[in-house]
C-alpha positions, -999 to +999 in steps of 0.1 A: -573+658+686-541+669+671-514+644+675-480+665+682-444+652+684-414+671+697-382+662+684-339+671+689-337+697+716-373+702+725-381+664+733-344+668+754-351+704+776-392+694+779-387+659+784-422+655+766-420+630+729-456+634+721-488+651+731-527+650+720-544+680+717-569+702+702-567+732+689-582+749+650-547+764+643-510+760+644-511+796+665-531+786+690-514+755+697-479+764+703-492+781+732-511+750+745-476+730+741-459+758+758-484+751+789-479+717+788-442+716+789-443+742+821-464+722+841-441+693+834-407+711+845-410+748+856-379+757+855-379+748+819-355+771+795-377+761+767-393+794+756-427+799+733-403+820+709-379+789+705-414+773+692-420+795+666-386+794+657-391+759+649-399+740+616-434+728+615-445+696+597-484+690+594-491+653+582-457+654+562-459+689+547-438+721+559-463+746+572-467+782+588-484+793+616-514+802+602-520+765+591-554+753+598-560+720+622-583+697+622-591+661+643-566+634+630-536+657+622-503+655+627-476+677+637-441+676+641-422+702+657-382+704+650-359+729+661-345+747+632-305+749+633-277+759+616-244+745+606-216+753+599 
């Protein structure tokens, strides 16, 4: 299982701070958290794109999608922003 944490404006519009899961890649599981947040509110305005829009941390490291997973990891997803 892949211990994922949501964070700034995805923990607020999915209402979801952490989820377990298992998947072999970063790509495959953005999907999976996708699922997870629709079943929790369907009228969600999250999107999958504003997912892979994000910053991805795997056990403290900044990663890409193609990032491999394994049992034991853990990932942080943050919205990427911009200031100004």
């Amino acid at each position: 299982m892949v211990s994922v944490k949501l964070f700034g404006t995805f923990r607020l519009d999915s209402g979801i701070k952490s989820l377990e899961l298992e998947a072999s890649s970063v790509k495959k599981l953005l999907p999976m958290i996708m699922e997870k947040v629709k079943e929790k509110d369907p009228d969600t305005e999250l999107t999958l794109d504003d997912l892979k829009g994000c910053i991805i941390s795997l056990n403290g490291k900044q990663v890409g999608f193609s990032a491999k997973l394994k049992d034991g990891d853990k990932l942080d997803l943050v919205p990427a922003v911009a200031g100004g």
